[in-house]
N, C-alpha and C positions, 0 to 999 in steps of 0.2 A: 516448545512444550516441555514443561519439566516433568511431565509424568505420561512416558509414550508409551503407547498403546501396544504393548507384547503380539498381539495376534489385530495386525487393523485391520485383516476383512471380516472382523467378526463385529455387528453394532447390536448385537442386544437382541437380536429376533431371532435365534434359533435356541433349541429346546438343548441345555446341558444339562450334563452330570446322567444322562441314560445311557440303557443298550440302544445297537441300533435297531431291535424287536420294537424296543418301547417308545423310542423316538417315533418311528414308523405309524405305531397303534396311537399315538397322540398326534398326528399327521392327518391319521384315515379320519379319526375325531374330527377332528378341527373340518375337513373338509366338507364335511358333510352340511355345514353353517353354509359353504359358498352359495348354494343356490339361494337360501334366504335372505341372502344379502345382496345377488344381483338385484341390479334397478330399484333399489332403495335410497332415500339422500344419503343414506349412511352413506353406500358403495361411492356415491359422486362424491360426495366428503372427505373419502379415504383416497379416494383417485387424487385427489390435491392436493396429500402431501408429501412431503418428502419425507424420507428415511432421516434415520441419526447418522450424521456428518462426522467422522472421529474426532475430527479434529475443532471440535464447541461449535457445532449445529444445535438447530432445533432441533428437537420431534416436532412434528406435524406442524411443519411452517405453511401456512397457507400462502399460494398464490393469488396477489390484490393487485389492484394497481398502482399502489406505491413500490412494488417490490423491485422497481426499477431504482426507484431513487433510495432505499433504504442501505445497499451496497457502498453507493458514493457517500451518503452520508455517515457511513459509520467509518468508511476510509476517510475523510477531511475530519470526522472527532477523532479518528483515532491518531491521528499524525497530529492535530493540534495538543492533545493530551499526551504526545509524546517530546515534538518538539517543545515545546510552551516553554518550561524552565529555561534552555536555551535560548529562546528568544527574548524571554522576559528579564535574562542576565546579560544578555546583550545590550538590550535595548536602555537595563539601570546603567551600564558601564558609561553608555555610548552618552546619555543625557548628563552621566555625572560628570566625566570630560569635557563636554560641550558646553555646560554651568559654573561649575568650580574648577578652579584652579586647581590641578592635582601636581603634587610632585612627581620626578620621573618615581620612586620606588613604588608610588601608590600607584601609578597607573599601569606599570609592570604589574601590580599586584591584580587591578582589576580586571587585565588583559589575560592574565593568567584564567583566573576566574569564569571569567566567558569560554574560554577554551576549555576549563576543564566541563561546564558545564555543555558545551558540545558536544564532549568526547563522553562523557555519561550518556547525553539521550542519544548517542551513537550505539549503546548499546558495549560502551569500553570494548572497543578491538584490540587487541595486541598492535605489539609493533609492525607485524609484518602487513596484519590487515587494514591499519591508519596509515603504513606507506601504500598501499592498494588501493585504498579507498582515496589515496589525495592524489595517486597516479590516473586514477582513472578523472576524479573529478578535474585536474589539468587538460587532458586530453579533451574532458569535452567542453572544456573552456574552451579549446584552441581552435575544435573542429568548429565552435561558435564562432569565432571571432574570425576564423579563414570564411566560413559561410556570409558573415556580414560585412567582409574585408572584399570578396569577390563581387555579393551581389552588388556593394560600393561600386567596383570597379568595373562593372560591366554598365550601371548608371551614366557614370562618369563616358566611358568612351561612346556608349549612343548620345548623351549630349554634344561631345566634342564631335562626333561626326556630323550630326545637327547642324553643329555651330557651322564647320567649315565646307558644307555643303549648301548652304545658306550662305557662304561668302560666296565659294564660288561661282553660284549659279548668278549672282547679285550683279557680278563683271562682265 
């Protein structure tokens, strides 16, 4: 957020700039409304929404029954509107190499290229966080590839016992 919120438990619904005589006496006001508003649609109305979110809510989001699926969909737009340029400078580089004959300096240039444009919808980390962020994605390459290197190998020896279990019983 480039412009963070000095006081964030404060969202817009409490009375500023009074005493606290006259906050009070604008309090005892306001109250006085509550009874006319129980068991009205208003009050069910107002029971359904949520508060102001600091950080770019609604006011008065209602609860539908999309509001399951509104969450994921704005996280898979929001990551394709993020990613996209990278992928879409990948995927020129990757077709242009695969089409035309690129010299080594051009394809340096367009490998570059895809890289840099990674490292922008990365959000440009410094050095210390593009070694963090390639330390970490390594590690969970490796945790992958030990996970599908074991369940391989646990395959592999219930067949081969299979197999020689199967011989033996055979003799």
């Amino acid at each position: 957020m480039s412009n963070p919120d000095p006081t964030p438990d404060e969202h817009g619904e409490e009375i500023t700039g009074l005493s606290a005589e006259q906050r009070q006496a604008e309090l005892d006001a306001l109250s006085a409304h509550d009874a006319e508003l129980a068991g009205t649609p208003a009050a069910k109305l107002a029971a359904r929404f949520d508060g102001v979110v600091p950080d770019g809510g609604v006011i008065g989001r209602a609860v539908t029954d999309r509001e399951q699926l509104l969450p994921r969909a704005r996280r898979i737009r929001d990551t394709a509107r993020i990613w996209a340029p990278a992928l879409a400078c990948t995927a020129a580089f990757l077709t242009a190499a695969l089409v035309l004959d690129l010299p080594g300096p051009l394809a340096v240039y367009g490998f570059a290229l895809a890289g840099y444009a990674w490292w922008m919808c990365a959000g440009r980390p410094g050095p210390i966080e593009a070694v963090r962020m390639l330390c970490y994605r390594a590690v969970d390459t490796g945790r992958w590839i030990r996970r599908h290197v074991t369940r391989l190998a646990v395959r592999r020896n219930a067949y081969e016992t299979r197999r020689t279990d199967a011989r033996a019983t055979s003799k």
